[in-house]
N, C-alpha and C positions, 0 to 999 in steps of 0.2 A: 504494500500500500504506500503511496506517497501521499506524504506529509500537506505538501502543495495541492496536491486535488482536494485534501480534505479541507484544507484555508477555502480554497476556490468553491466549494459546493457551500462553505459557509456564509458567502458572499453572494452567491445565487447566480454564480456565474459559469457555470458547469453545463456543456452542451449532454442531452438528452442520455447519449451513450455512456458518458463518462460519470450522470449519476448511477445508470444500473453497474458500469464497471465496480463503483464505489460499494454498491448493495452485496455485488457479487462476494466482493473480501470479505464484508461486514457478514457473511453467510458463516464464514471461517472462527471459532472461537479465538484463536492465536491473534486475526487481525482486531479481531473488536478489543482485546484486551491492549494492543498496540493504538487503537484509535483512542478507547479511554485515556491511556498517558498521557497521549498530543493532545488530548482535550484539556488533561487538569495539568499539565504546561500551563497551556492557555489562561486557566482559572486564576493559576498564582501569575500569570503575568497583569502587573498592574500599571502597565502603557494605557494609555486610551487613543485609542484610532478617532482621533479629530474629525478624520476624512472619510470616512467609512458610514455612508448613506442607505447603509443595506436595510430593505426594510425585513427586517428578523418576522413581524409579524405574519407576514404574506409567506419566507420561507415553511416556517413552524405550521403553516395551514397546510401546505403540499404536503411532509412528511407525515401530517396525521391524513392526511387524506390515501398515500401511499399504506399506509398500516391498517387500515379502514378502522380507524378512531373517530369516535365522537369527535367534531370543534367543537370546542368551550371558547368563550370571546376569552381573549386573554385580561390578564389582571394588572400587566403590565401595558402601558403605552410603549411595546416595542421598538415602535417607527423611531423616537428619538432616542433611544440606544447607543451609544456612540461607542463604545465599549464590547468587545466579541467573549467578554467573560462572561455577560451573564447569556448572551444567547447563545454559545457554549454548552453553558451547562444543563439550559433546558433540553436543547439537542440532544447532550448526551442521555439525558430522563430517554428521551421520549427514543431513541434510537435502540440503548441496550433494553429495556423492556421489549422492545417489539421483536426485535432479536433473538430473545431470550424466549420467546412466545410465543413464534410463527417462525412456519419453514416457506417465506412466499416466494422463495424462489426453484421453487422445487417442479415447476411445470415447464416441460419442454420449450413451449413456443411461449414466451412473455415480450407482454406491451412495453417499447420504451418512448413514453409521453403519449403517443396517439394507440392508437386498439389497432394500426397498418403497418404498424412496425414487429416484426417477429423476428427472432431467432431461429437462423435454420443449423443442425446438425447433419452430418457427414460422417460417417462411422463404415471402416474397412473389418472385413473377418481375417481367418489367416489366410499367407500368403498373398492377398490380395492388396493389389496396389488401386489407387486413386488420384487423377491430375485432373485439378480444377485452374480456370482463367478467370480469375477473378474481374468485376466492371471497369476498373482502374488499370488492366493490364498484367497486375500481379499472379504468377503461377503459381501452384503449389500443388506440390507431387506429395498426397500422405501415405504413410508406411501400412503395410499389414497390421491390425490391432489398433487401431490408431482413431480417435472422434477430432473432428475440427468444430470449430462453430465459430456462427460470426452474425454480426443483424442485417436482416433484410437492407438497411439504411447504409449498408457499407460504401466507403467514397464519399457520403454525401457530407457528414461533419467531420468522421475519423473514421480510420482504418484501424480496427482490433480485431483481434483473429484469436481465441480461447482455444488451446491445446491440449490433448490429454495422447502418448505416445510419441510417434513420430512421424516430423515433415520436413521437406525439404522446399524453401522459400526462394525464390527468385521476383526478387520485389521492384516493382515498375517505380521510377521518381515520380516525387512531389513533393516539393519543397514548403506547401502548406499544410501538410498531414503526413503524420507520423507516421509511419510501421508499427506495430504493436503486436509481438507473440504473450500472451497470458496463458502461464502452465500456473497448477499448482502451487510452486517450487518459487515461481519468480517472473518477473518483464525485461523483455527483450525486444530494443526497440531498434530500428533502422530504418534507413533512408535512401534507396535506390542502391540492393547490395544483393548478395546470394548466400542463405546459410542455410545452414540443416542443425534442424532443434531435437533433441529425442529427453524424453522422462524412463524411459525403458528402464527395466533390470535395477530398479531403486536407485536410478543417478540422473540426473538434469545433464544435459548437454550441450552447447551452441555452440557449433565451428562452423565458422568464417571462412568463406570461398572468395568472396569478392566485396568492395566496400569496406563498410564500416558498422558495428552494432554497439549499442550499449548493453550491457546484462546488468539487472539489481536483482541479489536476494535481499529483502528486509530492508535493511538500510546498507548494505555492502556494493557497491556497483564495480564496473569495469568495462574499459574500452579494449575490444579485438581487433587487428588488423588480419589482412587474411593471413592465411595458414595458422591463425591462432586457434583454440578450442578454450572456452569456458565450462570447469567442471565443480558441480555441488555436486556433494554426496549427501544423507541424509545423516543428521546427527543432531542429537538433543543441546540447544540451546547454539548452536553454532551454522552460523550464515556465510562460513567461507568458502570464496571462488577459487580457484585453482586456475590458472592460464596455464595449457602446455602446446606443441607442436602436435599435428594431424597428419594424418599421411589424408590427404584430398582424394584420390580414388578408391582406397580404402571406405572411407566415412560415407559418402556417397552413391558409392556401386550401386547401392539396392536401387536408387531410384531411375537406373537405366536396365534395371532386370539382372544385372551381372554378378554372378560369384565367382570372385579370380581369386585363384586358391596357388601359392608360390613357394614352394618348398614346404609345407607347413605340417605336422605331426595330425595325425586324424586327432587326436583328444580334441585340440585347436579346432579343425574346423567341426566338429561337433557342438563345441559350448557357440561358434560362430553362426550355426544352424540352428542352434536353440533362438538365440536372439536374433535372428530374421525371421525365424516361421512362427515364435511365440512357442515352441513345444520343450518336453523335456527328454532325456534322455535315463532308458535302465540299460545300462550296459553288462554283457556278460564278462568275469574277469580274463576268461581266456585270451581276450581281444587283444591285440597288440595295441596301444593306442602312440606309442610310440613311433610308430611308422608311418613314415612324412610322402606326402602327396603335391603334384603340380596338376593344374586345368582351370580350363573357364568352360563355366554355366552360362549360357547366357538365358532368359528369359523362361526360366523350368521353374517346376514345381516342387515343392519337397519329396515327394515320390520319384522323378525323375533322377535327380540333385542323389537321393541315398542308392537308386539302380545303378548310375553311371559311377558310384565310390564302390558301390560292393563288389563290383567285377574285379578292383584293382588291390582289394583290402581282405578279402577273402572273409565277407559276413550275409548273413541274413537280416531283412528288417521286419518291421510287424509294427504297422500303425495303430494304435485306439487313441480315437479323439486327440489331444493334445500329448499323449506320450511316446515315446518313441521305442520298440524293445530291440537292443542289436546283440544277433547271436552269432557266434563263431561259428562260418561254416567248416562242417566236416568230412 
């Protein structure tokens, strides 16, 4: 969550998108307890905003109208308020109850400002790839396993794009709207560039092919140039980035169909199969998995991908659902 959008939605100055973006964290218990702090900041700050015309009254009617709350006329003359302490704090009243009390975002397709604006989703099974051309020009190839979402209204005020797996972005310029990837994990924003995001396997990813991106987790950010990779790992109380080097065709391959496999031990490319197809692996002990493999896939299937390994590796396979069983053959 940034700090700055929450100033900005408190001023009433927050285009359509960028309130439900706000509602979406505020879904999250970690962000609400993070938005409480930056509120009672706020409280013990005892500046007064001179200049600050916001009429609190008119906002504090939206959010209860948002929450489907009675209006009560208020007991304050909010309009002359000059001061964002106290309308702060009613904020925060009236945000963590409702929060705390209602899951309203929990419906697929939701309104932002008008009942024409929806949310569409986009969700691949395994192995299955998907390229969409966004209104703006923007590509986006997502991974097997992978949901995007984005509102109807994309282009018109901003460009946000909600992640859950992985995609690979090739993002059209526009110097008056942002790129915006929202995973879980964190925001990744760029400007006329080409990355691939992945949440896969409990880790956050964004490597940089071309251009320029920013990544924040929390309050930790960082700038990529290409061939850089930003990595979160999941860990309690800790929001650090890691920048390291990528191998570019490596990180990528999947979204041209390709597995190019270079000297590598079968174990290797197993756990490499596991995370392209989504499945797992019971391996028999006899298996050598030591023994190291070259070739390219191009555009196969998991079935194919394990028929063209077993001839050269001497195994049997046997698919159920997402697990995979390899037996030595005899």
């Amino acid at each position: 969550m940034k700090k700055e959008l929450v100033i900005k939605f408190l001023r009433g100055k927050c285009s359509s998108t960028e309130e439900q973006q706000l509602y979406q964290w505020l879904e999250n218990p970690d962000e609400r307890k993070l938005f409480s702090r930056w509120m009672e900041e706020e409280i013990e700050n005892p500046t007064i905003l001179a200049n600050d015309l916001t009429d609190y009254s008119h906002l504090l009617q939206r959010i209860h109208q948002k929450a489907n709350l009675p209006i009560r006329k208020p007991t304050l003359k909010l309009t002359v308020i000059k001061s964002l302490k106290v309308a702060a704090t009613l904020i925060l009243i009236l945000f963590t109850g409702y929060f705390l009390s209602q899951s309203w975002l929990k419906k697929q397709d939701r309104a932002i400002g008008t009942s024409d604006v929806t949310f569409i989703d986009r969700t691949t099974g395994i192995g299955e790839k998907l390229t969409l051309t966004m209104p703006d020009g923007t590509r986006i190839i997502v991974n097997s396993e992978s949901t995007i979402q984005f509102s109807s209204a994309y282009g018109h005020e901003d460009r946000l794009i909600t992640l859950k797996g992985e995609a690979y972005f090739d993002v059209a310029p526009d110097s008056l709207k942002t790129f915006l990837v929202q995973t879980k994990e964190g925001m990744t924003q760029a400007l006329g560039t080409a990355f691939n995001v992945s949440t896969k396997n409990n880790a956050f990813q964004v490597a940089l092919v071309e251009g320029k991106v920013k990544v924040a987790i929390g309050q930790n950010t960082t700038h990529l140039t290409p061939g850089q990779m930003a990595v979160y790992k999941h860990a309690k109380n800790s929001t650090e980035i890691k920048v390291k080097k990528f191998n570019i065709e490596k990180v990528t391959a999947w979204k041209e169909g390709k597995l190019k496999i270079n000297n590598k031990s079968l174990g290797e490319i197993l756990k490499e199969l596991e995370y392209r197809y989504g499945v797992s692996f019971k391996i028999d002990p006899d298996l050598d998995l030591k023994q190291r493999i070259s070739g390219t896939f191009e555009n196969k299937n998991l079935t194919n991908v394990l028929t063209g390994l077993s001839f050269s590796t001497a195994f049997t396979f046997e698919l159920n659902a997402k697990q995979v069983i390899l037996k030595k053959r005899l």
